[in-house]
N, C-alpha and C positions, 0 to 999 in steps of 0.2 A: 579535726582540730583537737588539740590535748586539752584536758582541763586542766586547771590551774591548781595548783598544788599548795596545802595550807603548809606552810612552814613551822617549827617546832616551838617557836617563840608567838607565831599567832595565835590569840585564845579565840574557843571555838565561839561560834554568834551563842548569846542565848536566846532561851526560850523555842530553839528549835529541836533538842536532843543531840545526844553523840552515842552511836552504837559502833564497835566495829563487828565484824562479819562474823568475829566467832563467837561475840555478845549477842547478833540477833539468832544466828542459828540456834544458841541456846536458849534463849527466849519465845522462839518459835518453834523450837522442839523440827529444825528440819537441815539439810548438810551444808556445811558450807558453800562444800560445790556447786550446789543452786544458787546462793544465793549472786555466786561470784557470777555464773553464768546470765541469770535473767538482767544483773545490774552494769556489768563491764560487757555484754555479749558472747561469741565466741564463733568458732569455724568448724564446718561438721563436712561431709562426703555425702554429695547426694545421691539418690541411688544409681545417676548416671553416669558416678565418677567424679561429677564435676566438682570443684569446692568453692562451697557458700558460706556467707555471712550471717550470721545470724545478730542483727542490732540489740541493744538494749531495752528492754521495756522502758525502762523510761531513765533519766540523769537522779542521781543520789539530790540529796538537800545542801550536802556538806560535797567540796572538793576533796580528793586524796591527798592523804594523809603519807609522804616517803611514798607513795604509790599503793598506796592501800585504802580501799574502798574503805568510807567509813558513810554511815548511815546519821537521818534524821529519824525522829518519830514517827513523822507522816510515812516515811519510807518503811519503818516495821511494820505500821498498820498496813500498808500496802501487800507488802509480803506475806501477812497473816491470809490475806482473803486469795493473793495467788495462789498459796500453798493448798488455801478449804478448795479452791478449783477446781487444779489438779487433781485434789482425790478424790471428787466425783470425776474422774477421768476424763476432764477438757484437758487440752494439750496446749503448750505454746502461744501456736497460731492462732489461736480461737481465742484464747486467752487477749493478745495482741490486738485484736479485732474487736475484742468487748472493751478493750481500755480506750482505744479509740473514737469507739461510741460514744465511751461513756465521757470522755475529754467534751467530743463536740457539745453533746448534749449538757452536762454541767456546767462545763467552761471552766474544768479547773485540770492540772497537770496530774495530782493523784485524784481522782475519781472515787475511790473506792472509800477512801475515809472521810467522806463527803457524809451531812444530813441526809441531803438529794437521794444519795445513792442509797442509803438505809430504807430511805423510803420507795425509791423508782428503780432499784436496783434490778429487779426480779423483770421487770419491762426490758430494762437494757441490755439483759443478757438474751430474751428470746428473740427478741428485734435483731440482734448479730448472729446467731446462731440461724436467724431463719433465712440471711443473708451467705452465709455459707452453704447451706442449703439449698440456696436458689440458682447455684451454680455447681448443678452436681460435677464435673472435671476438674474445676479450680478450687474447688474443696477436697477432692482426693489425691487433688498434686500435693497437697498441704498438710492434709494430716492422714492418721492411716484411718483406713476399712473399720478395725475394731473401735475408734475415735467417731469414726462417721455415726457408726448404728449409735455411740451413744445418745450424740446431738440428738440422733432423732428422738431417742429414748427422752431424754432431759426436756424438750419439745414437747413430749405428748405429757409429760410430767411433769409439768410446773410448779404444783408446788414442794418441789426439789427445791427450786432455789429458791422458792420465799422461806421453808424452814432455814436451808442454810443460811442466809443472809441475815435473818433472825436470831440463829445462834448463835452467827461471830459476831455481830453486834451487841450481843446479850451484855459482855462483861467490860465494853468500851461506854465510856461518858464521852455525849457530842456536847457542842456548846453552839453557835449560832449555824455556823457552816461545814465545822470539819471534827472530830473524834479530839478530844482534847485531852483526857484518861483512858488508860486500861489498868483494871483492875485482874494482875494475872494470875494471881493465886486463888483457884477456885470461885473467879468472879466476888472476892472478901472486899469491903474497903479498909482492910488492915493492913493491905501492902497496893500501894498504885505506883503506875511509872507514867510521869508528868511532866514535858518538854521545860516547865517553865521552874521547875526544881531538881535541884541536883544534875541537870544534864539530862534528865529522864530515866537517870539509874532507878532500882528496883528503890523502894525509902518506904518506911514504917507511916503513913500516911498523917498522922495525927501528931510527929515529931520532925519527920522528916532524917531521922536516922538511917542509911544504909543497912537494907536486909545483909548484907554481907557481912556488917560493923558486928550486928548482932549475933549471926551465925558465929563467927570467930569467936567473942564474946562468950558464949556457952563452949566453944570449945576448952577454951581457955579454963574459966570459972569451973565447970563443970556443972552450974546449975542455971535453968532458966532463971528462976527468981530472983537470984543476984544481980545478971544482967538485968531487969527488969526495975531494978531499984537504982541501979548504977547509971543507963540510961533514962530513968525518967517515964519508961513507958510500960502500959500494960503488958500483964506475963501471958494474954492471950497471944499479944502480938507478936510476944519472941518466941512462942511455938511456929505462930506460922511461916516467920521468918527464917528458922529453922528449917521446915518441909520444906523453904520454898527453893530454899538455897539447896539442901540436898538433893530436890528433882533436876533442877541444875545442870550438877554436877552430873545428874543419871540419863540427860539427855545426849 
């Protein structure tokens, strides 16, 4: 069944964020191609010719936009911790299987930018992984040989994942139940992105200025300090604003 599509005169809900896919890729420093693939699914050749489906990780927060995937906050926090997954070389499937987990066991649709999960996350990855494990055929239909040994690896070394989970949670503010800040520029609170202002664009925290406004601003001007007085806010902040928007751009 389609989902329903926000029209161009509908304003988006607040307090839940609005990213679209080339805002989170750049935010997340990862392709868009991903991000299309894990959200909208896709079709691949399996090794025996046949062609499969591969579903969605899970439904966006926000409907399409003209047909265009458009993202919530909880949905960037989500894609933050797939992405750290992935490059401890889990795959997909495993990935699939630990969200599932972690669905039942929490009781929430994104998992990952749960308290719970901060805290029990490092249980709910080896609990899935030891379930993949415990069916060695239906675990190598699923991912490859060189995926398998990791499992084990990541299994006998656990605390892999309590560092990881540790350091992408480092520079997120939670609040009773779920991640309610990130603070992305070098973990500073000089720039946060916050569902419940500005749509969750990147903003000077203590103004709520758009690092972007800023960035243009020193282009323009040619001096931070200007902006700085023009704005209202410290010249610390339009430096950072500054890097933050040029890594950006360098993502």
């Amino acid at each position: 069944m389609a989902m329903a599509q926000r029209s161009e005169s509908e304003t988006p809900p607040i307090g839940i964020g609005l990213y679209t896919v080339a805002e989170a890729a750049a935010l997340l420093r990862i392709r868009q191609r991903n991000i299309r693939r894990w959200l909208a699914g896709y079709r691949y050749k399996a090794q025996d010719g046949s062609a499969r489906t591969m579903p969605p990780l899970w439904q966006p927060q926000l409907p399409p936009h003209e047909h265009q995937i458009e993202l919530g906050f909880r949905d960037l926090i989500e894609l933050r911790f797939v992405s750290a997954f992935m490059d401890k070389g889990l795959g997909i499937p495993t990935i699939r299987r630990c969200l599932e987990q972690a669905r039942v066991i929490i009781g929430d649709e994104r998992p990952f930018s749960t308290r719970r999960f901060q805290t029990d996350g490092r249980t709910i990855f080896l609990t899935s992984i030891e379930q993949v494990l415990a069916n060695q055929s239906e675990a190598l239909a699923e991912v490859s040989e060189t995926e398998h040994s990791r499992l084990i690896d990541l299994r006998d070394r656990q605390f892999v994942f309590r560092s990881l989970i540790q350091q992408t949670f480092k520079d997120l503010d939670v609040g009773n139940d779920a991640v309610t800040r990130w603070r992305p520029y070098r973990g500073k609170t000089t720039i946060v992105l916050d569902p419940k202002r500005a749509f969750g664009q990147p903003i000077a925290n203590d103004t709520g200025v758009p690092t972007r406004t800023l960035s243009d601003g020193v282009a323009a001007e040619g001096s931070e300090k200007r902006v700085a007085a023009l704005f209202n806010v410290a010249r610390l902040v339009v430096t950072d604003a500054v890097a933050f928007e040029r890594e950006l751009v360098a993502a």
